[in-house]
Backbone as ProteinMPNN parsed JSONL, in Angstrom:
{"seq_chain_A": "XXXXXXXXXXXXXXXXXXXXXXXXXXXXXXXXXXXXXXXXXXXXXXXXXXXXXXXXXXXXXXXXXXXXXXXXXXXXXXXXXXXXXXXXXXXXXXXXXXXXXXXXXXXXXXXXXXXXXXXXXXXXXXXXXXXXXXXXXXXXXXXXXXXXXXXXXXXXXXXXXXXXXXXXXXXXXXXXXXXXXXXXXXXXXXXXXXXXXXX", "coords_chain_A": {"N_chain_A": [[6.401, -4.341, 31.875], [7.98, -4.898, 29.648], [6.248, -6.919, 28.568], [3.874, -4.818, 27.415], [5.638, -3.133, 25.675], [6.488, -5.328, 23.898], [3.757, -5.635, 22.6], [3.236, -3.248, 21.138], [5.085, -3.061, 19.847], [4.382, -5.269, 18.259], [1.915, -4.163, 17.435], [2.65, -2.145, 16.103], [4.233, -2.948, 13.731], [2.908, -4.726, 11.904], [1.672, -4.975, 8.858], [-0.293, -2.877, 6.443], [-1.752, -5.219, 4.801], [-2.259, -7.009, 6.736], [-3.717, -5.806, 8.504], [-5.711, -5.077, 7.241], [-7.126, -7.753, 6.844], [-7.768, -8.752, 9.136], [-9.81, -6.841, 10.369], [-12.57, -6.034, 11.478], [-15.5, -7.612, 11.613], [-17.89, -5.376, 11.791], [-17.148, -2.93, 10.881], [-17.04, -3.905, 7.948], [-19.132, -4.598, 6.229], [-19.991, -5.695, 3.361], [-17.75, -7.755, 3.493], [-16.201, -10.797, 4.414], [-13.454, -12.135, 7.004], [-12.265, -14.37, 5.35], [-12.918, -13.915, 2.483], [-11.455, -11.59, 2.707], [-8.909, -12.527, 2.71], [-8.061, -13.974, 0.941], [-8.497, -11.814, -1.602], [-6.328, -9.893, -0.48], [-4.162, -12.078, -0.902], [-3.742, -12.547, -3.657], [-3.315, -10.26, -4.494], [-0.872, -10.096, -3.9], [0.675, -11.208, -5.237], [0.521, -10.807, -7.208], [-2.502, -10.082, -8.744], [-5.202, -9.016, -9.379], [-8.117, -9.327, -7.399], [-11.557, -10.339, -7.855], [-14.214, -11.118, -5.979], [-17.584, -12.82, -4.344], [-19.928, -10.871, -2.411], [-20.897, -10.63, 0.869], [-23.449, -9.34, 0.395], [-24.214, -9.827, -2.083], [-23.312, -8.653, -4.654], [-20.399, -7.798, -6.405], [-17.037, -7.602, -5.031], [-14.108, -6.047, -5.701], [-10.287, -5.623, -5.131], [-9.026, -2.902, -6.25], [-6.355, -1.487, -5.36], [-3.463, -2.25, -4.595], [-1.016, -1.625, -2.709], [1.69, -2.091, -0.645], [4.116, -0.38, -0.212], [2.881, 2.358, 0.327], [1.666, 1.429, 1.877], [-1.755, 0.688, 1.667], [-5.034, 0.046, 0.818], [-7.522, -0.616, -1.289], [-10.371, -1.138, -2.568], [-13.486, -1.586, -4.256], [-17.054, -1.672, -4.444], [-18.906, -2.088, -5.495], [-19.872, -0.735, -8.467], [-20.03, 1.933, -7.963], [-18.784, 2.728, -6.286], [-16.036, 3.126, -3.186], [-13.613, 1.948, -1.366], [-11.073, 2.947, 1.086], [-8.01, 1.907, 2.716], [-5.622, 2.748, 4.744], [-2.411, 2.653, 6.477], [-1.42, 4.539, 9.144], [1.425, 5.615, 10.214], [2.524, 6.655, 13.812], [4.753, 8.927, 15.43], [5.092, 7.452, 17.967], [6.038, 5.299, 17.531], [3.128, 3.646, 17.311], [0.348, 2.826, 15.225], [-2.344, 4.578, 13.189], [-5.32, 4.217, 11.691], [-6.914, 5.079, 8.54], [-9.835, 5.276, 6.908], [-11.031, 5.932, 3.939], [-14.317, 6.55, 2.522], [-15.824, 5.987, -0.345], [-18.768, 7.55, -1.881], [-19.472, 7.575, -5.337], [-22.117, 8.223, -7.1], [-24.486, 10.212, -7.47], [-22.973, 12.301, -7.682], [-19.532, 12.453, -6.642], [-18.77, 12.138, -3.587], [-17.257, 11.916, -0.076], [-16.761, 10.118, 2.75], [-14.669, 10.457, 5.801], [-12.677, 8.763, 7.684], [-10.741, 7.872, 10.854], [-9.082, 5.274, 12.532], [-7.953, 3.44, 16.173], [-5.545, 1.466, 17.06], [-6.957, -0.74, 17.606], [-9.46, -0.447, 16.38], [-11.249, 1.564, 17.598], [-13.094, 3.913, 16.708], [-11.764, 6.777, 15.903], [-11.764, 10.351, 17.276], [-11.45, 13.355, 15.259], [-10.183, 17.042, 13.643], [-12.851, 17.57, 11.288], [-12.664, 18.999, 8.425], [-13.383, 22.029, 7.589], [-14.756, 23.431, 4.55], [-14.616, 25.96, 2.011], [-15.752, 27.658, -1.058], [-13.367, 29.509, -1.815], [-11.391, 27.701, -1.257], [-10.975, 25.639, -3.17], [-10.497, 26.953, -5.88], [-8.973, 28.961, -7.785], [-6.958, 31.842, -6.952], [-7.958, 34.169, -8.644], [-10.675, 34.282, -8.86], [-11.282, 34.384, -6.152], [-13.049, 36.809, -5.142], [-14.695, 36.741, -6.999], [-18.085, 36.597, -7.053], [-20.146, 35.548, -8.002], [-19.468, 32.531, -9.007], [-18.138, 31.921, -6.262], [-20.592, 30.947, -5.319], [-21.868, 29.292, -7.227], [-20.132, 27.352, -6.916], [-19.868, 26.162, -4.54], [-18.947, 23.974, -1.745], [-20.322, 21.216, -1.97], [-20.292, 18.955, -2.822], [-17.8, 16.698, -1.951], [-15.272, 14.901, -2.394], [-12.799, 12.625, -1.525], [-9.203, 11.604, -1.466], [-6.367, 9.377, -0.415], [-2.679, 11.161, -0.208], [-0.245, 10.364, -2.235], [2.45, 11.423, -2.472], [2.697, 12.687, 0.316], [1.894, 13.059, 3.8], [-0.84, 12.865, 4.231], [-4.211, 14.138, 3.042], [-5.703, 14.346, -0.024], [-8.529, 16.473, -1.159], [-10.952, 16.941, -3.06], [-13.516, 19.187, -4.769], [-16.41, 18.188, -6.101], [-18.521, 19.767, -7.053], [-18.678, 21.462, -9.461], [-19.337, 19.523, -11.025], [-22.338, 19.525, -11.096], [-23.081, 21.899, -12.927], [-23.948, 23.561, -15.866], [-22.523, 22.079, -18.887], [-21.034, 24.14, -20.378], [-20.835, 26.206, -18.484], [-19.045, 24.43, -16.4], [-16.989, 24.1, -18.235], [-15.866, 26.73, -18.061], [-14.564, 26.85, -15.727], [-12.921, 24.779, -15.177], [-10.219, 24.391, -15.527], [-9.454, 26.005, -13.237], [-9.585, 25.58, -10.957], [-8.431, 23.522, -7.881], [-7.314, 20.325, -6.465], [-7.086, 20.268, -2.562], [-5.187, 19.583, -0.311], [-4.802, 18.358, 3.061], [-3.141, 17.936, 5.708], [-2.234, 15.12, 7.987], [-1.238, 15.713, 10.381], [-3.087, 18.059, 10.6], [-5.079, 17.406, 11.765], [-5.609, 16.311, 13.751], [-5.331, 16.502, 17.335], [-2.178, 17.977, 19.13], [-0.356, 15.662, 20.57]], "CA_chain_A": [[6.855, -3.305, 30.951], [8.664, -5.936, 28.42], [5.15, -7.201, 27.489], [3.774, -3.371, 26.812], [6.579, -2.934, 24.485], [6.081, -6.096, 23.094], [2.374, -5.385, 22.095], [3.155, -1.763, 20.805], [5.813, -3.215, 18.852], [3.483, -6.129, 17.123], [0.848, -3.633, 16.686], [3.412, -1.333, 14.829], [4.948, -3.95, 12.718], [1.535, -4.973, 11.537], [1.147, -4.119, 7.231], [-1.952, -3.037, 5.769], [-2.684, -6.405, 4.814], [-2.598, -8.332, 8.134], [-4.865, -5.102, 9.362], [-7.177, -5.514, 6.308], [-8.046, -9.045, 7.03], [-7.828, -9.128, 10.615], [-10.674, -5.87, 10.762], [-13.687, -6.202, 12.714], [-16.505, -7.924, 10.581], [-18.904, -5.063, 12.037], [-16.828, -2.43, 10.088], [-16.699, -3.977, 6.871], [-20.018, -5.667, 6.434], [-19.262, -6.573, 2.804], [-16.788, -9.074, 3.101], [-15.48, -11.795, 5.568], [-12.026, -12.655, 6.816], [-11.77, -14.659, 4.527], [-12.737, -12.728, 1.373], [-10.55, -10.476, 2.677], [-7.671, -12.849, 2.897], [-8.11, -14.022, -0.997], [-8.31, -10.556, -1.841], [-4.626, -9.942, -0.495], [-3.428, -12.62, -1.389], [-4.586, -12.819, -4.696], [-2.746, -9.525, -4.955], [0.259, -9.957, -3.598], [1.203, -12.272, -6.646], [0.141, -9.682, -8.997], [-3.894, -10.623, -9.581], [-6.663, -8.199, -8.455], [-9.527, -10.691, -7.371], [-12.741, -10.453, -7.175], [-15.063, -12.034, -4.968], [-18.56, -12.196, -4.369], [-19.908, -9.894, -1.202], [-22.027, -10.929, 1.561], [-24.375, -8.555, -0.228], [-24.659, -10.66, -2.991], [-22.508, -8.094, -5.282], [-18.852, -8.48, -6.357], [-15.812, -6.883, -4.625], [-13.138, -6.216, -6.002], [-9.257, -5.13, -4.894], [-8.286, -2.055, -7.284], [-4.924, -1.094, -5.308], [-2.662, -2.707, -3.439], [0.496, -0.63, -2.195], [2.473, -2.462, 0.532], [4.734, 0.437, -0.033], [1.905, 3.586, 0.872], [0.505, 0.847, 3.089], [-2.713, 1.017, 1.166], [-5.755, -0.668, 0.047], [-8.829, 0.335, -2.354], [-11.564, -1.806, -2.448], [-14.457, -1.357, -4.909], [-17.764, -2.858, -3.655], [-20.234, -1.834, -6.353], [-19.29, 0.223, -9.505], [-20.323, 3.103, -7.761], [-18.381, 3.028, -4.325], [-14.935, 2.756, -2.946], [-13.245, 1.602, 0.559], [-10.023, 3.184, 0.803], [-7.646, 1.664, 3.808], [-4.382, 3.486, 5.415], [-2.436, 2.609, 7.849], [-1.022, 5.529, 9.361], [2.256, 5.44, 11.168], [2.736, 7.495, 14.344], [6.08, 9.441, 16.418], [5.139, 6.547, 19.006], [6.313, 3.63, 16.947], [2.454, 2.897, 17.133], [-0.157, 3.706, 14.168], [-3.672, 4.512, 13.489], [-5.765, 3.674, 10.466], [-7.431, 5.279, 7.867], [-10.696, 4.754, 6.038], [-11.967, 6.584, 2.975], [-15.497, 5.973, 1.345], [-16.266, 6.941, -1.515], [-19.983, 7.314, -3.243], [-19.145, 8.13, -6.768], [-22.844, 8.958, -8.013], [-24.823, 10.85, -8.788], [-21.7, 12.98, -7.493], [-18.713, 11.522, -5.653], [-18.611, 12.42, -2.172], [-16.291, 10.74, 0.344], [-17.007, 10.333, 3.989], [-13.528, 10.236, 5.67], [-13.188, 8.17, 9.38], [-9.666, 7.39, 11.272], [-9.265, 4.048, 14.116], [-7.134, 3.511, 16.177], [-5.075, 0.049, 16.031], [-8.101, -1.912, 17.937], [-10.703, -0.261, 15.696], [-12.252, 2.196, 17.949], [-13.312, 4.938, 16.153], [-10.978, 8.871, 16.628], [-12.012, 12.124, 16.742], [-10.698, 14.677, 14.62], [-10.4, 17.801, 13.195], [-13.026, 17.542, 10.207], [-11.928, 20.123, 7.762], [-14.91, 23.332, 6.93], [-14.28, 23.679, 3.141], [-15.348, 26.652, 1.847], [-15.569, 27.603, -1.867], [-12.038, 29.568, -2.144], [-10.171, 26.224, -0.933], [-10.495, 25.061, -4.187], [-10.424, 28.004, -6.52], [-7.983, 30.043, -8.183], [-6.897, 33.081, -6.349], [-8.624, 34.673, -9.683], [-11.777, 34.27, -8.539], [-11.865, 34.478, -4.903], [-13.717, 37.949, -5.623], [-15.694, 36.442, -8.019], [-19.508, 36.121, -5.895], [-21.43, 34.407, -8.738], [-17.95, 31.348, -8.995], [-17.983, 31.429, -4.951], [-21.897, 30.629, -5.003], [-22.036, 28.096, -8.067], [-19.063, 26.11, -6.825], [-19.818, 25.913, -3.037], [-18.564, 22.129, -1.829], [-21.883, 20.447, -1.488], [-19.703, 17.416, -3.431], [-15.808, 16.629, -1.912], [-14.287, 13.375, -2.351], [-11.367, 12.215, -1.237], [-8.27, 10.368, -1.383], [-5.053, 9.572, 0.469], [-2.164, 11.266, -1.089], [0.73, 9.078, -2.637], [3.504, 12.019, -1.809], [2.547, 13.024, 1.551], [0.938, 12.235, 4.63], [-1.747, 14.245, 3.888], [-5.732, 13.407, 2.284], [-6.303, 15.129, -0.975], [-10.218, 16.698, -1.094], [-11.564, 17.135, -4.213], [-14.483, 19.679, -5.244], [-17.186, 17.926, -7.459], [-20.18, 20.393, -7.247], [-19.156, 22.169, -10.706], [-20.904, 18.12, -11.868], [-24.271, 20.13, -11.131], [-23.149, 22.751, -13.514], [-24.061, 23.104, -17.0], [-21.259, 21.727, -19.733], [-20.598, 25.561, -20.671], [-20.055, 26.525, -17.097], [-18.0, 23.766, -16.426], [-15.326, 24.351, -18.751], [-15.194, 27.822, -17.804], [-13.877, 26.961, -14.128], [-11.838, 23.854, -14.65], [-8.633, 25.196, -15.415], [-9.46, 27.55, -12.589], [-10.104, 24.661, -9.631], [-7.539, 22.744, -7.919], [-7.353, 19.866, -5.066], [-6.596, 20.92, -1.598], [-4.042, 18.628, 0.508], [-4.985, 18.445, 4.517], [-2.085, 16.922, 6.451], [-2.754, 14.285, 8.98], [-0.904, 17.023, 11.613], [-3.961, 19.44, 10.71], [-6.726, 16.522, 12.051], [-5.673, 15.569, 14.745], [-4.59, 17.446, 17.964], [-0.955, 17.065, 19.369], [-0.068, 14.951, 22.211]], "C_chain_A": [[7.28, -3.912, 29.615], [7.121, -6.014, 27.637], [4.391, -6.017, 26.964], [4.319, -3.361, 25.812], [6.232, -4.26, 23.252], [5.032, -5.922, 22.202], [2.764, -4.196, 21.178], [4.07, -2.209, 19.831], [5.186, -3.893, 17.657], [2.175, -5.246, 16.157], [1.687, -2.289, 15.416], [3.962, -1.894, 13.561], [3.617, -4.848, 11.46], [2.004, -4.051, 9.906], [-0.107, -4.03, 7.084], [-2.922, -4.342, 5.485], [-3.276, -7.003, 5.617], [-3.703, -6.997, 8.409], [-6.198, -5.088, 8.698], [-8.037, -6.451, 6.926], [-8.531, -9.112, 8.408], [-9.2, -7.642, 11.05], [-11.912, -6.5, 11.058], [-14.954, -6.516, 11.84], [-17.765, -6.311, 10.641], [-18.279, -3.458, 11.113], [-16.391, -2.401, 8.765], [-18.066, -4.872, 6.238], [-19.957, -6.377, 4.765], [-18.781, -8.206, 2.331], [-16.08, -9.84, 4.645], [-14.0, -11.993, 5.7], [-11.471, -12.951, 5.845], [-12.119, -14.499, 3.322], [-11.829, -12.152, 1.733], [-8.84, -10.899, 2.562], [-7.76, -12.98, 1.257], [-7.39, -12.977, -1.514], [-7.023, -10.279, -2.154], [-4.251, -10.836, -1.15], [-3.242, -13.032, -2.922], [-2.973, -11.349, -5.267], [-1.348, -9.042, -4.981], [1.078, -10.581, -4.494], [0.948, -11.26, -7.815], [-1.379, -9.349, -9.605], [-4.794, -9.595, -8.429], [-7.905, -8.921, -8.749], [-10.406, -9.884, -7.27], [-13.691, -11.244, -6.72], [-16.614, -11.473, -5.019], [-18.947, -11.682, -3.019], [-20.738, -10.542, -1.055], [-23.315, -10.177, 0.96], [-24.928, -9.177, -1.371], [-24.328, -9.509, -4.423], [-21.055, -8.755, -5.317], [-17.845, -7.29, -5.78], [-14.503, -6.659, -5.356], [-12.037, -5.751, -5.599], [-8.765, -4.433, -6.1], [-6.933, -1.448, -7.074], [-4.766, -1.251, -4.316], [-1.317, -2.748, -3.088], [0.959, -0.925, -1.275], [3.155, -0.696, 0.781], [4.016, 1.968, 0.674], [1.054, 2.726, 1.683], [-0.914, 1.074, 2.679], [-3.454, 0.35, 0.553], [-7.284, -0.168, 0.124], [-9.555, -1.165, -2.542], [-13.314, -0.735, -3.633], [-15.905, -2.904, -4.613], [-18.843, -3.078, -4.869], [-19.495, -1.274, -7.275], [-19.352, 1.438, -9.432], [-19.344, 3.505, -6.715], [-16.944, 2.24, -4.198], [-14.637, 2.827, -1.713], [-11.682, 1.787, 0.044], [-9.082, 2.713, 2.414], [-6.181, 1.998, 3.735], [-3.817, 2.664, 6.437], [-0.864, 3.76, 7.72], [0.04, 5.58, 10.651], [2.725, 6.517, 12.282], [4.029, 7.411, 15.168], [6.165, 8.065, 17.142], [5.23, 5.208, 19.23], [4.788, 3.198, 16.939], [1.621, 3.211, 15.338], [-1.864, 3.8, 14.493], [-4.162, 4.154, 11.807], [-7.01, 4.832, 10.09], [-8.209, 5.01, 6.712], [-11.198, 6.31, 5.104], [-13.299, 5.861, 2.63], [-15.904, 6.598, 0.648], [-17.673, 6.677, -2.194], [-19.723, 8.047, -4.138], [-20.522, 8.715, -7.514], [-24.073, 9.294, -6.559], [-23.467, 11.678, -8.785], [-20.621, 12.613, -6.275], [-18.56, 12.163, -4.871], [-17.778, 11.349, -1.3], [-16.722, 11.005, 2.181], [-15.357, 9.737, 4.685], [-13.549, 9.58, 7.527], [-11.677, 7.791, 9.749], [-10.03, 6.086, 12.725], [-8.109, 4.319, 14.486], [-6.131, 1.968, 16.174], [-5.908, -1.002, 16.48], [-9.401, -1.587, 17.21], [-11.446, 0.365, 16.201], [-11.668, 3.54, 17.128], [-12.688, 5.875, 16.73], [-11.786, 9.544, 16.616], [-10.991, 12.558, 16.399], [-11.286, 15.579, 14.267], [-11.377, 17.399, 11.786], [-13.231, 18.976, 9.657], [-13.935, 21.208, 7.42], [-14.502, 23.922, 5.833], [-15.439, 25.144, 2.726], [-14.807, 26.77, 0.027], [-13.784, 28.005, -2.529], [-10.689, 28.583, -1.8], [-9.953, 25.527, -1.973], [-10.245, 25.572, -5.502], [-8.852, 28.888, -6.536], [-7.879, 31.268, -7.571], [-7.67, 33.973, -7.071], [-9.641, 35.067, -9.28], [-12.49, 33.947, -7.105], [-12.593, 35.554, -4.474], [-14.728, 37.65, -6.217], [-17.177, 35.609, -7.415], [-20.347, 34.927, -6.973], [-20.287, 33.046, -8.731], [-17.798, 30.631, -7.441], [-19.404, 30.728, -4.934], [-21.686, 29.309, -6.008], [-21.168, 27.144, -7.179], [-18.859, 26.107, -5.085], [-19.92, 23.998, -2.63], [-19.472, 21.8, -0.968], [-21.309, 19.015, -1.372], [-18.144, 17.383, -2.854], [-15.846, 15.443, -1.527], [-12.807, 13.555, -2.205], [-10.433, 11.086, -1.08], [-6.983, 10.491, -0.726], [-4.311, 9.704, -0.541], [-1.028, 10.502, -1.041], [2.344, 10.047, -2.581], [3.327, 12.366, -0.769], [1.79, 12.523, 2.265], [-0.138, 13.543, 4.712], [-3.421, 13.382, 2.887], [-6.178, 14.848, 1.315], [-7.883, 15.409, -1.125], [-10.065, 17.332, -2.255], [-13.271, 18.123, -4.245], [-15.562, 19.3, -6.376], [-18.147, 18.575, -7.686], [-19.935, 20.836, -8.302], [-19.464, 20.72, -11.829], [-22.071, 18.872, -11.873], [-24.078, 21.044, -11.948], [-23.544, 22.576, -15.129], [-22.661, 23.072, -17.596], [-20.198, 23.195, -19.807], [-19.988, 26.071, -19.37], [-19.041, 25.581, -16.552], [-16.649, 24.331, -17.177], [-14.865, 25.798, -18.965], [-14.442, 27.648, -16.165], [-13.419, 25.791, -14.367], [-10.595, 23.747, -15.109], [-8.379, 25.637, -14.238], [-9.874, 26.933, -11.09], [-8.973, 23.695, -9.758], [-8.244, 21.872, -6.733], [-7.003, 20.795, -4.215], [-6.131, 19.765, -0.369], [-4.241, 19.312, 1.735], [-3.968, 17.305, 4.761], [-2.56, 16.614, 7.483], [-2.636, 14.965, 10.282], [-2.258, 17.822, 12.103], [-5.012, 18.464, 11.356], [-6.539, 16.209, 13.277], [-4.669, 16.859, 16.039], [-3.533, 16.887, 18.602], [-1.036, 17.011, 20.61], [0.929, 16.307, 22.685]], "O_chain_A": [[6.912, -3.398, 28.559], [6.805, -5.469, 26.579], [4.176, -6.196, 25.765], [3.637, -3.574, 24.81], [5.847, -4.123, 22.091], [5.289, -6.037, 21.004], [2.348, -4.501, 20.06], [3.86, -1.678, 18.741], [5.256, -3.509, 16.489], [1.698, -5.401, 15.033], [1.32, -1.813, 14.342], [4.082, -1.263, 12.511], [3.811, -5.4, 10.376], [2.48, -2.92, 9.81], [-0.951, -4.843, 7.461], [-4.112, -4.551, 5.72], [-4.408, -7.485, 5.552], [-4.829, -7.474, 8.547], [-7.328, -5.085, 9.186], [-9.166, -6.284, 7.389], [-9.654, -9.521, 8.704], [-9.426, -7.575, 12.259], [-12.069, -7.677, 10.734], [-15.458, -5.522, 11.317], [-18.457, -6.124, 9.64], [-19.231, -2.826, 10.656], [-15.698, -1.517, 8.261], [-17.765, -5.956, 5.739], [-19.876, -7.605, 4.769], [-19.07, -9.127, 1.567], [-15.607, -9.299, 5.645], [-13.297, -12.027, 4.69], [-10.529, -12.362, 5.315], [-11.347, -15.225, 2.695], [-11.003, -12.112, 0.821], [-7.873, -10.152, 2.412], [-7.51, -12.043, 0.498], [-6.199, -12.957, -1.825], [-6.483, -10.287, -3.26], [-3.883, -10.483, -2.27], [-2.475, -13.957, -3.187], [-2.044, -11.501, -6.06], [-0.784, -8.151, -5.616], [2.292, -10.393, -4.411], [1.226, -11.17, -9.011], [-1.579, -8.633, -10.585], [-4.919, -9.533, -7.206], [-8.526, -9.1, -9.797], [-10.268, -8.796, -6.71], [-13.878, -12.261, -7.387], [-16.994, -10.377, -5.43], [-18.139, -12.119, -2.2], [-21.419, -11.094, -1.919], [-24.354, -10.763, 1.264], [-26.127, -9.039, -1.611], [-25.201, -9.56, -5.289], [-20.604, -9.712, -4.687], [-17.983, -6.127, -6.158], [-13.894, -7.726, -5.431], [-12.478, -4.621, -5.389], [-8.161, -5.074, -6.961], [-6.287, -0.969, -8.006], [-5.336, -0.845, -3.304], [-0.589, -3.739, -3.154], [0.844, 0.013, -0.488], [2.793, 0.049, 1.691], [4.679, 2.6, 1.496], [-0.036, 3.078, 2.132], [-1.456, 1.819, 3.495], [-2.941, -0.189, -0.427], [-7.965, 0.364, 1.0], [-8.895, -2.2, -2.629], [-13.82, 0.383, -3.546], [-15.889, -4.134, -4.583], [-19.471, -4.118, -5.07], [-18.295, -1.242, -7.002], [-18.965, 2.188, -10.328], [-19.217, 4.686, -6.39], [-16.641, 1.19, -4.766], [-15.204, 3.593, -0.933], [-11.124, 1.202, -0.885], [-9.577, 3.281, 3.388], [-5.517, 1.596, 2.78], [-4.527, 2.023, 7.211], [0.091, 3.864, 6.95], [-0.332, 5.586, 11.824], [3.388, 7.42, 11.771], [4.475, 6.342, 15.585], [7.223, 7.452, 17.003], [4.934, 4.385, 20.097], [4.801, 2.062, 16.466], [2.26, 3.725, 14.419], [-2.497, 3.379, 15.462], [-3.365, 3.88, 10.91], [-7.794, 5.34, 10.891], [-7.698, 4.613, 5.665], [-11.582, 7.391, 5.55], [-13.312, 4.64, 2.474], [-16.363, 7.725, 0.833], [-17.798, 5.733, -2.974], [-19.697, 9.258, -3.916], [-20.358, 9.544, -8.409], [-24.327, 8.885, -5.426], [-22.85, 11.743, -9.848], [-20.973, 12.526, -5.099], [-18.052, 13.211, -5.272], [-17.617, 10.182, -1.658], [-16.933, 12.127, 2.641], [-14.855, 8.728, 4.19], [-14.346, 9.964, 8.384], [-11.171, 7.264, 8.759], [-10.93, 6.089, 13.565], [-7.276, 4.999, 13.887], [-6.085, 1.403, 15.081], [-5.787, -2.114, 15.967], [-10.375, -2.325, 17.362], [-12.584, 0.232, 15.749], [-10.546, 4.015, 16.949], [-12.837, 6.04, 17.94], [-12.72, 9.361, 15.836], [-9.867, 12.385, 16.87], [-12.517, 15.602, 14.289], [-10.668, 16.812, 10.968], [-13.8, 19.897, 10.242], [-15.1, 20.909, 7.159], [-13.861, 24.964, 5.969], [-16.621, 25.29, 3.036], [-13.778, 26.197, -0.332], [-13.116, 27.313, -3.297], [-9.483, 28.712, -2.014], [-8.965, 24.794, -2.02], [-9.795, 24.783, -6.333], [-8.036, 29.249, -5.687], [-8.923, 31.913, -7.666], [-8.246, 34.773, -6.334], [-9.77, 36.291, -9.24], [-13.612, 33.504, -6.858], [-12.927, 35.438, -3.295], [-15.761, 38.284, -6.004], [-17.332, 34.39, -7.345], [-20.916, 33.863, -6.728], [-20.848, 32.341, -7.893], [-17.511, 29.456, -7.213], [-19.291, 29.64, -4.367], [-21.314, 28.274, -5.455], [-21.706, 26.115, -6.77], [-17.758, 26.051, -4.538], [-20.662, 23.121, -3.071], [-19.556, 21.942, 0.251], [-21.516, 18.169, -0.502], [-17.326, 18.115, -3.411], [-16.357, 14.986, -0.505], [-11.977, 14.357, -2.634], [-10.704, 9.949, -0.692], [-6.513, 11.602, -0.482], [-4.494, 9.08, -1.586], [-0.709, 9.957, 0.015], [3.375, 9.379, -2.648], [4.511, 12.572, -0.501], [0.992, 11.668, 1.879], [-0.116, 14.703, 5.125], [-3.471, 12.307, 2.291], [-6.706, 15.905, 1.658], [-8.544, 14.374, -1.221], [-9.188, 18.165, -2.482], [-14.19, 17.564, -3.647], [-15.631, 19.952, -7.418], [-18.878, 18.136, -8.575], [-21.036, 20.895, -8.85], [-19.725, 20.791, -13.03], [-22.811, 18.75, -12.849], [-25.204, 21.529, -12.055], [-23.439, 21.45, -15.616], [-21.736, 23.739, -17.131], [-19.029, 23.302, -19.435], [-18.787, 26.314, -19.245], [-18.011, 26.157, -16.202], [-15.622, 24.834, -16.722], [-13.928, 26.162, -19.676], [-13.797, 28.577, -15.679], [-13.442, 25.329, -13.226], [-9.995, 22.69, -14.916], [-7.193, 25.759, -13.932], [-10.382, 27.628, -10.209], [-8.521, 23.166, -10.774], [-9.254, 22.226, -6.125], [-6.654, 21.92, -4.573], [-6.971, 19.236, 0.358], [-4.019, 20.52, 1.824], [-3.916, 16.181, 4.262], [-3.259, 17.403, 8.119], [-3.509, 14.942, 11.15], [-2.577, 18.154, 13.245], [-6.089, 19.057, 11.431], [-7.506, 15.775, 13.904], [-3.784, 17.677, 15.786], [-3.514, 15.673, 18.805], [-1.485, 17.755, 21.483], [1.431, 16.341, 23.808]]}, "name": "protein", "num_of_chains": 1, "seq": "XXXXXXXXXXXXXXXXXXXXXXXXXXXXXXXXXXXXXXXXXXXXXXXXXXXXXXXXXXXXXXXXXXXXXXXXXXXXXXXXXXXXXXXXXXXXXXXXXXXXXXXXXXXXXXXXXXXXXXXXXXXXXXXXXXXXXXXXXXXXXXXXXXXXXXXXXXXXXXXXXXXXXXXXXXXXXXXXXXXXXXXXXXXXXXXXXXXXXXX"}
């Protein structure tokens, strides 16, 4: 029972960093241990490195938040690796990955582990156009059709435990239509509660 606790405790006590480096080469193909140690450490002094990628691209570390437990990774100029770690009731945690493809329109594919790296299930969210729309125009059929979320990126938010989703399909719109609906479009904040079902 002692050694149980023990384990559950090490794996809780664990920061983002040690879980960065220490991740499973086959989920980060990328970058190696040790890229990944640099990286941190690089940043923990103040310096966002970059390195070059097994890919034969450069990596770079764009944010590194001990405090939100959090690290952003840019692999290309197009694409982002966003890493969580997500603390649960049960003193243990689980981890959270964003990815982001930024073009032609940024989309984000969103994935949770748990602290050995096997992949969760969750709730993934069914966005529909009035999730990101002004009450204004939840009536409004031609506004619901143009701006249906073909495009949602996302990011972990920095006040809550919660993953901000973003609407980019009014990018496919023309300039003119654009800046008639972006006043009139917000994010929409999913809490980690809503993804997952309770023990």
């Amino acid at each position: 029972m002692m050694m149980v606790l023990s384990c559950l405790f090490t794996l809780s006590a664990q920061n983002i960093d040690e879980i960065y480096v220490n991740m499973p080469q086959s989920t980060n193909p990328y970058l190696d241990k040790q890229d990944r140690f640099e990286l941190v450490e690089y940043a923990k002094v103040g310096q966002l490195d970059t390195v070059v990628n097994l890919l034969g691209g450069k990596s770079t570390l764009v944010t590194y938040d001990p405090e939100q437990q959090l690290i952003v990774i840019s692999h290309t100029a197009n694409s982002l690796s966003a890493y969580k770690k997500i603390s649960q009731n049960d003193s243990t945690y689980i981890i959270g990955l964003i990815e982001t493809v930024k073009a032609p329109i940024a989309s984000s594919t969103v994935l949770f582990y748990d602290a050995q790296w096997n992949l969760l299930p969750y709730r993934k969210p069914l966005f529909e156009s009035k999730d990101f729309l002004d009450i204004s125009l939840h009536n409004d059929e031609k506004a619901l059709r143009e701006l249906m979320p073909a495009f949602v990126s996302a990011t972990f938010s920095t006040i809550a435990d919660a993953i901000d989703y973003q609407n980019n399909s009014i990018e496919m719109l023309p300039p003119d239509e654009q800046k008639k609906y972006k006043d009139k479009m917000h994010a929409l904040s999913v809490y980690f509660t809503q993804l997952f079902d309770k023990k």
